[in-house]
C-alpha positions in Angstrom: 1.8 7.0 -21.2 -0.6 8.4 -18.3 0.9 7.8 -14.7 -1.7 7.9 -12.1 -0.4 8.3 -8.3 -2.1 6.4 -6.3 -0.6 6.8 -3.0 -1.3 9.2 0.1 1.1 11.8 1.0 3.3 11.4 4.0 3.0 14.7 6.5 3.9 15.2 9.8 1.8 14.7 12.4 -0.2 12.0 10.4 -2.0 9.2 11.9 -1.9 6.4 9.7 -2.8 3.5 11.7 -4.8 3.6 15.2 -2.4 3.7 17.9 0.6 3.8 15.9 3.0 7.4 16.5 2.6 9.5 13.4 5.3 10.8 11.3 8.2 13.7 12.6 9.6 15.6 9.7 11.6 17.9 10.5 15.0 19.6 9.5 18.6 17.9 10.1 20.3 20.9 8.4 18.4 23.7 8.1 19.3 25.9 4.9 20.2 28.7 7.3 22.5 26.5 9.4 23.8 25.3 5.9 24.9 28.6 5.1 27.6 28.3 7.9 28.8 25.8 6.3 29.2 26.6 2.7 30.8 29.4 0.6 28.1 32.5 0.1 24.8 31.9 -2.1 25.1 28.0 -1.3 23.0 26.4 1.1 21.4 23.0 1.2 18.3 21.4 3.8 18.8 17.8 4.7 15.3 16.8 6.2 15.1 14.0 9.1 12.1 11.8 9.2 11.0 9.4 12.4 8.2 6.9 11.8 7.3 3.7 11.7 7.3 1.4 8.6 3.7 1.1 8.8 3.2 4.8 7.2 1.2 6.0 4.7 0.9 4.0 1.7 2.7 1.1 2.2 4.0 -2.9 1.4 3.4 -5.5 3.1 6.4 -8.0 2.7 5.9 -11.8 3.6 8.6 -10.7 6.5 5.7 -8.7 7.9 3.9 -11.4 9.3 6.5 -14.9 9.3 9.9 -14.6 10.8 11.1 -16.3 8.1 9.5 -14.1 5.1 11.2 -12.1 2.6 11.8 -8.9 4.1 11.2 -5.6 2.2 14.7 -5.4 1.0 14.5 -9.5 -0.5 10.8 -8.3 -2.8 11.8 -9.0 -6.1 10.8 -5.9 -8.3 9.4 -8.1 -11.0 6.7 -8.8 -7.8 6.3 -4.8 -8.0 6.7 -3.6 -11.3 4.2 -2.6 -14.2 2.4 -5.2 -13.0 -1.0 -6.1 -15.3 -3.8 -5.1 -13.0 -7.5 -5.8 -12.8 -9.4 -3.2 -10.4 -12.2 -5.0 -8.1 -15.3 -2.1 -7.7 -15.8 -2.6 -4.2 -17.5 0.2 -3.6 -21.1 -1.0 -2.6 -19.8 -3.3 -0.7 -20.6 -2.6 3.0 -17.7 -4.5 4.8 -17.1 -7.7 3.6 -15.7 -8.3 0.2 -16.4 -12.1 -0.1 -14.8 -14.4 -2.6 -17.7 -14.1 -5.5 -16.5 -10.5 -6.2 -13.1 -12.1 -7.8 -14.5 -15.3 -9.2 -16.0 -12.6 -11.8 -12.6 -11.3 -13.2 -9.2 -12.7 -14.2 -6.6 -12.6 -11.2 -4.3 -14.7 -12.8 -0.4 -13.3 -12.8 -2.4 -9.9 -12.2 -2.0 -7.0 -9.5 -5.8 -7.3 -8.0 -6.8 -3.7 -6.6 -10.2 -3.2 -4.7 -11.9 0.0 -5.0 -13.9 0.2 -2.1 -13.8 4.3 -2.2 -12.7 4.6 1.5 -10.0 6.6 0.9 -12.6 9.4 0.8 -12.2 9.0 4.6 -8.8 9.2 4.9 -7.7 11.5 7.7 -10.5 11.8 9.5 -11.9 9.5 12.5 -14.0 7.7 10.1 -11.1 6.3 8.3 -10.6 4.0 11.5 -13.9 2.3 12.0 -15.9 -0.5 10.2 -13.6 -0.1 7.2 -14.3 -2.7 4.1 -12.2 -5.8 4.2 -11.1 -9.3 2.4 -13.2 -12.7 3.6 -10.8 -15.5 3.9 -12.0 -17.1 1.7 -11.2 -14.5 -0.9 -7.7 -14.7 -0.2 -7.9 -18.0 -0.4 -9.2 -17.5 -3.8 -6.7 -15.4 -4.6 -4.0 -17.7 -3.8 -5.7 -20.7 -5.6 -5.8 -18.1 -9.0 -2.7 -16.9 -9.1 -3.0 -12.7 -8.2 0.7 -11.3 -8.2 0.0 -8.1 -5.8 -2.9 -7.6 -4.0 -4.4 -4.1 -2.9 -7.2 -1.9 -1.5 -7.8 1.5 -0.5 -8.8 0.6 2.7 -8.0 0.8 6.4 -6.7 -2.6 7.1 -7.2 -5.6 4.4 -8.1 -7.9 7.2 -11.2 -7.2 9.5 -9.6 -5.9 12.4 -12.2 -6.5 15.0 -11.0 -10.1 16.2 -6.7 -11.1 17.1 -6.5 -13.2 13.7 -5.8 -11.8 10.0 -6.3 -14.5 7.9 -6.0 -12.5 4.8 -2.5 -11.6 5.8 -1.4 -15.5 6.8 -3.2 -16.6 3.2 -1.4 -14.0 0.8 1.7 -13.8 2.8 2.3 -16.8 3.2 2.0 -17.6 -0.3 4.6 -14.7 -1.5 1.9 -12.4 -2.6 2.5 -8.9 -1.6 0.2 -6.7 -0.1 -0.8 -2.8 -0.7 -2.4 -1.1 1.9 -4.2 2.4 2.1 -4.3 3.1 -1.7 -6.0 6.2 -2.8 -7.6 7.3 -6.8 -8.8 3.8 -7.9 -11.6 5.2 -9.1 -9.0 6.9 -12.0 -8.4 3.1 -13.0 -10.1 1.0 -15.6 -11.3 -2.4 -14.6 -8.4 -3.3 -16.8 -5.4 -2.3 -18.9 -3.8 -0.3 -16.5 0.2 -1.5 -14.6 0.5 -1.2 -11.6 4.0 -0.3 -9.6 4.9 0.1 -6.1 8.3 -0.1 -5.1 9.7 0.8 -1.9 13.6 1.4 -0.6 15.7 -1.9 -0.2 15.8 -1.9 3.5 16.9 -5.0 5.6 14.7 -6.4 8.4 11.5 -4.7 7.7 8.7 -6.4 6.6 6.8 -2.7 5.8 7.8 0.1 4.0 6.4 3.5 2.2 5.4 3.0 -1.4 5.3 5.7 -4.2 2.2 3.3 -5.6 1.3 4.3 -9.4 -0.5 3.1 -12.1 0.3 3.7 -15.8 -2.3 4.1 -18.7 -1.3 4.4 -22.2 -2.7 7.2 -24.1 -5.7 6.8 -26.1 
């Protein structure tokens, strides 16, 4: 089995999201302070991270956008698991991604990812502005067909511009999980690949880090 990461690496100091505080890592025991603490030639570090749950690649539980949503901790891991995936090329798509670009593929029970290749920006001010992003009507679609899991690579799955995210309200509020800020979709097949993304089992949040993944078997 080949396992493709898929997910951006957490650093300090890392803007994820416009206007949301980036990441401190830093040291809670330092392995010089540990070797106060423990007999000679043992030492440990315990690292301290502050940020908020909206870091990196991350989940969007149903929490994240209804008060009375499954929170991160209540996902069911069957809902982020070796999913069956299909991967959406996106990619010459200038903003929107309408609904006729997943009337052409089976979504059914299926983690639906969409390449739009703007990960290439990712770090950089580019990554912030006119990103590519689902109509509603797609999500809609999505709902009507059944998609399990649904992510992209890009900024935001919702355009941004305007105080609504429809695509949000549709796939949230149907239970359908949402992976934002994906990176190496263009490593995937159109299909055949499963598709994981499984973050800690924490209470109240309705976003969380993802180690996201996809696994091939060998040929």
């Amino acid at each position: 089995m080949k396992l493709i990461d898929l997910s951006h690496t957490i650093e300090d100091g890392m803007i994820t999201y416009k206007g949301l505080p980036a990441p401190l890592i830093c040291d809670h025991l330092s392995r010089e302070q540990s070797r106060q603490i423990y007999a000679e030639g043992t030492e440990f570090q315990i690292g301290k991270i502050t940020m908020v749950s909206n870091t990196g690649t991350y989940v969007d539980a149903p929490f994240h956008r209804f008060a009375d949503g499954v929170d991160i901790a209540g996902l069911s891991l069957s809902s982020l698991v070796s999913l069956e995936t299909v991967v959406v090329d996106a990619t010459d798509v200038s903003r929107e991604i309408s609904v006729e670009m997943f009337e052409r593929v089976d979504v059914s029970n299926k983690a639906v990812l969409v390449h739009t290749d703007w990960s290439r920006h990712w770090r950089t001010d580019r990554y912030f502005e006119n990103h590519p992003f689902l109509t509603a009507a797609a999500a809609e679609y999505l709902k009507r067909a059944g998609a399990k899991l649904v992510g992209i690579d890009s900024y935001n799955i919702d355009d941004i511009s305007g105080r609504y995210r429809p695509v949000h309200t549709v796939l949230l509020g149907a239970g359908i999980p949402i992976v934002e800020h994906l990176r190496g979709l263009e490593q995937l097949p159109a299909s055949g690949a499963r598709f994981t993304a499984v973050p800690p089992k924490v209470n109240g949040m309705g976003t969380f880090p993802v180690r996201a993944f996809a696994s091939l078997a060998e040929k």
